[in-house]
N, C-alpha and C positions, 0 to 999 in steps of 0.2 A: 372572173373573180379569182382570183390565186389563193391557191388551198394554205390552210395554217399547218403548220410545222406541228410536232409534237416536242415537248421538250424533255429534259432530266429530270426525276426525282429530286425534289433539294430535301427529303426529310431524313428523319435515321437511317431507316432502314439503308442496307447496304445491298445495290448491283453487282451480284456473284454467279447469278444461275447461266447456263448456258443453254442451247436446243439437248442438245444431248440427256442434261440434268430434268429440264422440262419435261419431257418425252418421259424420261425412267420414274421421276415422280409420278408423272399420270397413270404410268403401265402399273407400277410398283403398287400406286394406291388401288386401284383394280385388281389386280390378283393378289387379294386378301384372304379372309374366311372365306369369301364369296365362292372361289371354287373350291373348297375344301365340301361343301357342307349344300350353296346353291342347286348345283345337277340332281343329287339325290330329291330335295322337294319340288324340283320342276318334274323332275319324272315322277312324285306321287300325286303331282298333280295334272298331268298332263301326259303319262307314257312317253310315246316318243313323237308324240306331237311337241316335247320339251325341245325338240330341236329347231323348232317353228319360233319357241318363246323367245331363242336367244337373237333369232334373225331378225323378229320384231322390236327386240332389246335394242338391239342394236340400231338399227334404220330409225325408233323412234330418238335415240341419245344423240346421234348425228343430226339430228334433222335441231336438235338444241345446237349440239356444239358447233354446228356452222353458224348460228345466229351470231353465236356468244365468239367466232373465229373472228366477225366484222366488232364487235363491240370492244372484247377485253383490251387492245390496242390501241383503243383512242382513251381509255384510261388505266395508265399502266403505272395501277398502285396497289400496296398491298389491299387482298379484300374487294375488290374492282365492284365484285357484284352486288355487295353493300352501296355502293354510290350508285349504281345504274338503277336499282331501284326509289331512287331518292331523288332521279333527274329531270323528269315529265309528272310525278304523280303526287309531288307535295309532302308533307312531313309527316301525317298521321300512314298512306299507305307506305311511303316508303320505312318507313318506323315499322308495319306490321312485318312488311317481305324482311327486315332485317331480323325482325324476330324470329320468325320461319326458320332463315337462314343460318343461326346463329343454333338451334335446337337441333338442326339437320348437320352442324357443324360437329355438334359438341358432343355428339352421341355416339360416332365411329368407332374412337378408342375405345368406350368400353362394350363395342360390339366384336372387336376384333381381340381384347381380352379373354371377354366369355371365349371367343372361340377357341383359343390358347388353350385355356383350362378345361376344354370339353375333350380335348382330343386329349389331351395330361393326363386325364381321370383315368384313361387306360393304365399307366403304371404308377401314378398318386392316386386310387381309389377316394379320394374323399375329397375334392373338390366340388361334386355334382350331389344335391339329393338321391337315396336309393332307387333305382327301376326310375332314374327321372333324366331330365337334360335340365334342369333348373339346379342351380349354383345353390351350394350348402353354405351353413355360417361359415366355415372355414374357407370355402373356396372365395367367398365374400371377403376375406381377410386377404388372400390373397391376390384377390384382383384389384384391391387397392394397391396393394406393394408395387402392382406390374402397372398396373396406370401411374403410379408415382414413378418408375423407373420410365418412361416414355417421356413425361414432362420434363423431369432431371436431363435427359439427354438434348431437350431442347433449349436448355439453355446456351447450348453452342451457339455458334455463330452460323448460321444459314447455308454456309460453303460445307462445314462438318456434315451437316443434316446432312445434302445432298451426298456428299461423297457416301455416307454410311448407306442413306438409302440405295444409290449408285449399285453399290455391291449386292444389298441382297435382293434388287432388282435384278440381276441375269443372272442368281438362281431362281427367281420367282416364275424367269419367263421359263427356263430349260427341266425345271422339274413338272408343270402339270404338259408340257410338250412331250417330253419322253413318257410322262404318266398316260398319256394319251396313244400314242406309239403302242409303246408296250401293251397296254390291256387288247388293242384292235388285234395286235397279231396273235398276244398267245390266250386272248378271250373271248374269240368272236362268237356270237350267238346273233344270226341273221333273224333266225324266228321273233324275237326280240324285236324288229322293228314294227311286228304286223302285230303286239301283242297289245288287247287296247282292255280296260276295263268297263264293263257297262257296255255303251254306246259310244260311236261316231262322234258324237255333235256336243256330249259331254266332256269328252277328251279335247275338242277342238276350243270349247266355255275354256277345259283351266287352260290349257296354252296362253288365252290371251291373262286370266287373272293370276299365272304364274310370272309374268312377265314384272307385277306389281310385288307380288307377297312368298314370292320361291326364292329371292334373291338378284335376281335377272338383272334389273335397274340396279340397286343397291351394288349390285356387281359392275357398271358398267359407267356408275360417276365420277370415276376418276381423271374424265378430262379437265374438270375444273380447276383440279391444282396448278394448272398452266395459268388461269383466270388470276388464279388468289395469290400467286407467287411474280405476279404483275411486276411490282414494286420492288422483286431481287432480280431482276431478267437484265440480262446484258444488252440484250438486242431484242426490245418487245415487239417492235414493227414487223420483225421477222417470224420471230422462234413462236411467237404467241396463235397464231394461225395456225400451223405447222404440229405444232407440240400438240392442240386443240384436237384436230383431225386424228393425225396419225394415231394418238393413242386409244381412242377408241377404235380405230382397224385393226390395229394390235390388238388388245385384250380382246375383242368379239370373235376373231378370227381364233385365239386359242381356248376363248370359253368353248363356240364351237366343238373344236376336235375331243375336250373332254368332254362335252356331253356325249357326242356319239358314242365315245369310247366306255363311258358309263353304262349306255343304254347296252349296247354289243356284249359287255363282260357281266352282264348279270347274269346267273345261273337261270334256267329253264323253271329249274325245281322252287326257286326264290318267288317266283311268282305264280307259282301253281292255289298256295292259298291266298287270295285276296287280290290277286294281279298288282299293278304299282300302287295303286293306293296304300295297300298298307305293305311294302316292302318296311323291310328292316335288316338290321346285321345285330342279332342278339348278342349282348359281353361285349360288342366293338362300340367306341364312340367313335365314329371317322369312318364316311362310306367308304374312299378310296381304298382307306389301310384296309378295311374288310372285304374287299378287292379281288387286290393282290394277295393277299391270307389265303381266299377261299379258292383262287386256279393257279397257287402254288408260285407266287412271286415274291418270295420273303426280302430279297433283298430292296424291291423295291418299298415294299413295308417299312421297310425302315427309313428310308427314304422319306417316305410320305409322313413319320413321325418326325424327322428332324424339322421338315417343310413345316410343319401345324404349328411350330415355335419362329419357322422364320418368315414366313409370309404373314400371318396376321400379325407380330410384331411392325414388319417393316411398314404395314400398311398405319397401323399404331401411330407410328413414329410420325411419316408421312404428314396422315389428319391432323396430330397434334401442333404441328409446324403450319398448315396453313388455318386451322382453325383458332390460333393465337390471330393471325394476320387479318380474318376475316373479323373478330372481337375488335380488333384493333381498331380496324375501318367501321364498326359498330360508335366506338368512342368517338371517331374523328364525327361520325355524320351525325350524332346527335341524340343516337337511338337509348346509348348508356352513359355511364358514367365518365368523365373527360378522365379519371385515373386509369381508367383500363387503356389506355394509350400509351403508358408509360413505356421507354423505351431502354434499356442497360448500354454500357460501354459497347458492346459484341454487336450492338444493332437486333436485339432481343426482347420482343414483346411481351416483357417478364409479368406485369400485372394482370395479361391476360391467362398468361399461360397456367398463375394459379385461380382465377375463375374457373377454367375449364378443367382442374383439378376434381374442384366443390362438386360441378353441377355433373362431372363425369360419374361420381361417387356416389351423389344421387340416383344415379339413372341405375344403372345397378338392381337394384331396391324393387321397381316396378317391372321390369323387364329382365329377369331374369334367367335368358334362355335365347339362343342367337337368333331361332325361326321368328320368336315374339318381338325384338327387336325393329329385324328388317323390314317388314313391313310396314311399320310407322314410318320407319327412319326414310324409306324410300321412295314413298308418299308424300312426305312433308318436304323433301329436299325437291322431288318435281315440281312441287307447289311452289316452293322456292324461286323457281325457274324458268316458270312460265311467265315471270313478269319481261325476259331478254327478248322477248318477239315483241313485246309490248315498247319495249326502251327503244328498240331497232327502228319503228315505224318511227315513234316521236322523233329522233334525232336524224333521221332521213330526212325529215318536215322541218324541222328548226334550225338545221344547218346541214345544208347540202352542199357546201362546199368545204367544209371539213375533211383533212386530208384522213383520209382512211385507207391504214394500208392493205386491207383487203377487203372487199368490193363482194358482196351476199350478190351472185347472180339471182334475178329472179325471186328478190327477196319480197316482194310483195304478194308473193304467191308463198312462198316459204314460210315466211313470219305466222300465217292463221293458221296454216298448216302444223307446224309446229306446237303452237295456240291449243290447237282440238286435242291433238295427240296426247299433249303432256295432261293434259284434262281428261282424257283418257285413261291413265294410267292413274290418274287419282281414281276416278271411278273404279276400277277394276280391282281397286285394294280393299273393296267392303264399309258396308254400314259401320262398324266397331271402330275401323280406323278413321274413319271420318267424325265421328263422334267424339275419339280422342282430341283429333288435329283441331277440328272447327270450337272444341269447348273450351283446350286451353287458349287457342287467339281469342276468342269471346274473352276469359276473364282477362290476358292481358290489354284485352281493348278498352275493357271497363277500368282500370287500375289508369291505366294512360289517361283516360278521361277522369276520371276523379284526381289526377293529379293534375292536370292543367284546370279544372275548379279551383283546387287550393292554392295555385299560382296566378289565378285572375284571368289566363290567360285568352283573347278574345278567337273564338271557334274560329275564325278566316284564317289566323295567324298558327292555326292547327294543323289546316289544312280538311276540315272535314268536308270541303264543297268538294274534294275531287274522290270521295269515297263513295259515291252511289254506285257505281259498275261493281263494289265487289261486293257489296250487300248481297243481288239478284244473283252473282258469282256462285260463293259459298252455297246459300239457301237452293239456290236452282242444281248444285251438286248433289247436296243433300237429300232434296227432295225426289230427285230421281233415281240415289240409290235407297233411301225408303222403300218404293213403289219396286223396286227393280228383283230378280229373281231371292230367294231364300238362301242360297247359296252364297249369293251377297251380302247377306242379314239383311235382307230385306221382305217386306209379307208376300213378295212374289204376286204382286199385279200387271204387270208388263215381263216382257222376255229381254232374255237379257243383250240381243242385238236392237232391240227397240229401246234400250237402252240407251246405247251408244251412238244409236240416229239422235235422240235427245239430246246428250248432253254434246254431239258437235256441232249441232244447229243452234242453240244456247250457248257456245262457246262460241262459233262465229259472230253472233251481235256481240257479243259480252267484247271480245276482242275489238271491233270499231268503235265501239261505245269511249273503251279503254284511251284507246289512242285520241279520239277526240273530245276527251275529256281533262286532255294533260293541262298541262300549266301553261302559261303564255310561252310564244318561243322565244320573247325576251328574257321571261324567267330560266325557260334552259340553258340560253347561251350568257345568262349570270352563273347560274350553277356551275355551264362549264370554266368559267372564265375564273370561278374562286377556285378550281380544283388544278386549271393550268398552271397559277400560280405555286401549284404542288406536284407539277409535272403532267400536266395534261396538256391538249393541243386548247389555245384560245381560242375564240371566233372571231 
């Protein structure tokens, strides 16, 4: 049976991006705050088993971004992973993954602000509460200004964005590279590696929950802009694979060297009270700069202050650019308002882009401080993205002769794998975050249904037959970080590797369950066939 073709985008949006542009977006968005501020709490929470966190960072993001290497190419439009959730699982889950995905979108920029304004506070003192890392009225005033100047600049045209990012992506790569260099040679402290707080097996506990709540993930999702930026790719069949990969072996490879480099240049004397736990750099906001300060590298201090304005910026910029596209693809698939689709002459997702103004400005408010942030943020976007192993089986099953230009070796083994992990990495983020995550989809699950009451509309035509698997999902998440160590906010009934025997024997059913609970495979290869006609391959 001969495979289908993919075709052209016929919508606004405009085909400008190239591998190149791909690749530096995903890099770009990855070395963000994430390294400015990540390594420090992976090391108070983990010593130098923080170097374990990033290896596991990494290998579990890979183990996504190959799913999503075979998927984002057979739909290459903006926001892709908006539609993939929407292809096998019906309108109400796919509706919730778009909500997920849409609050794991929208919250970047002003996580990447705060961080701006954390490390500013050094010569602007009044950004930050006193003796605090939480943002003062004024620093509040100003993080609006700098989240409005980000949107403003996306009113460009797609080609601008990339080129701007372009640039201060290879500084983004060359500064924590040489930051890394530099501290190894002229601040090595070997003893440092063997320096553990407490015990063994506690050190090795936050390795794996640094991985969740240090930054680790949050740092290392930057492959998906190759995903979301679908719909500007010159060459998706190719670049989208390619861009997918490499950019996570890029960013992991240099979070790496700065973590070591981290771990190496801390003073002896820095952890004599309290060990890493309770490190600190008192009067500095900004480990790095307190760094170089404290074994006499001023010039690269200054360095690392220039960087604290261009990296979280560029990554700023970045998000705002595909989290318009992601809203966008929110509007097309049904989840929001048909306006936020709107498109300007430039090929400009401009009604989106002031949504993610509103709800950036909100965010703010609750989360006022980068550490409090990342964890939600990096949690809710895995949850996110656990549904790509799930779309992966269904469309293997629905159409296997769908030309797919790259081929998940071994994907049947990969896909559940991926499944536990990313499930994993939920758990690992704590009772509080889950309480967060699972209570605002509860109320938007309740609002979604009370508006389809008031529109008469009949439950099948909802989709609620294909939402049983994520009931026992969530709940059986929940329940076993309940039950699960204190540590986790939980009453400490089970330990916390019995744990994780749980929720990946729970996530292996939940995973088949998923997949064989999709929608007919007539109904997928409809789905695909109305999305062909907007640039997807038909069946």
């Amino acid at each position: 049976m001969p495979k289908k073709p993919l075709h052209d985008d016929k919508g606004g949006l405009r085909r400008e991006g190239g591998l190149q542009g791909l690749i530096l977006a995903c890099v770009g968005a990855s070395i963000g705050s994430g390294w400015l501020f990540g390594p420090l709490y992976t090391a108070k929470m983990a010593g130098p088993y923080a170097i374990g966190s990033w290896v596991i960072g990494m290998i579990a993001i890979l183990l996504l971004a190959v799913v999503f290497a075979e998927l984002a190419p057979l739909i290459p439009k903006a926001g892709a992973v908006v539609h993939l959730a929407n292809i096998g699982n019906g309108p109400i889950v796919g509706n919730m993954w778009t909500w997920i995905l849409f609050l794991s979108y929208a919250t970047i920029a002003p996580i990447e602000v705060t961080a701006l304004l954390t490390y500013a506070n050094n010569y602007f003192p009044h950004f930050l509460q006193p003796h605090s890392s939480l943002l003062s009225s004024q620093g509040y005033f100003y993080a609006l200004i700098a989240l409005a100047f980000f949107v403003a600049l996306n009113f460009l045209s797609v080609r601008w964005v990339f080129r701007i990012n372009n640039g201060a992506t290879w500084w983004k790569i060359a500064i924590p590279a040489l930051t890394g260099i530099a501290l190894i040679a002229l601040g090595w402290h070997s003893g440092n590696f063997h320096s553990v707080a407490g015990n063994s097996a506690s050190n090795i506990q936050g390795m794996f929950v640094a991985v969740a709540t240090g930054g680790v993930i949050f740092s290392l999702l930057g492959f998906r802009h190759a995903i979301d930026l679908a719909g500007e790719s010159k060459n998706p069949k190719r670049d989208l694979p390619l861009a997918t990969i490499l950019s996570v072996l890029i960013a992991g490879i240099i979070y790496i060297l700065v973590q070591v480099a981290f771990i190496a240049a801390v003073r002896p004397e820095d952890l004599a009270n309290g060990g890493w736990e309770h490190l600190h750099f008192p009067g500095i906001n900004g480990p790095f700069a307190a760094l170089a300060a404290s074994i006499g590298i001023s010039w690269l201090a200054v360095l690392l202050y220039v960087d604290a304005f261009v990296s979280p910026a560029g990554t700023a910029l970045i998000y705002t650019a595909t989290s318009a596209r992601v809203t966008l693809a929110t509007a097309e698939s049904g989840a929001f308002p048909k306006v936020l689709g709107k498109i300007n002459r430039h090929g400009v997702p401009w009604s989106s882009l002031i949504l993610l103004y509103i709800v950036g400005a909100i965010f703010f408010l609750p989360f006022p401080s980068w550490q409090k942030m990342v964890g939600y943020i990096a949690s809710m976007t895995v949850l996110s993205y656990v549904i790509g192993p799930i779309a992966l089986m269904q469309l293997r099953k629905a159409m296997p002769s769908l030309e797919r230009p790259f081929t998940l070796p071994g994907a049947k083994v990969i896909a559940p794998i991926a499944f536990i992990v990313g499930t994993w990495i939920v758990y690992w983020s704590g009772l509080h975050t889950l309480n967060f995550i699972f209570g605002t989809l509860f109320v938007l699950l309740a609002l979604y249904a009370l508006w389809g009451v008031f529109r008469k509309e009949p439950l099948r035509d909802m989709g609620w037959q294909y939402i049983w698997w994520i009931i026992p999902y969530f709940l059986g998440i929940w329940c076993v970080s309940w039950i699960s160590p204190k540590s986790l906010g939980g009453i400490g009934l089970i330990g916390f590797y019995e744990g994780m025997t749980i929720i990946a024997t729970v996530s292996l059913v939940i995973f088949y369950w998923a997949v064989h609970s999709a929608v007919s495979d007539h109904e997928i290869r409809v789905y695909m066939r109305n999305l062909g006609k907007r640039g997807v391959g038909a069946p």
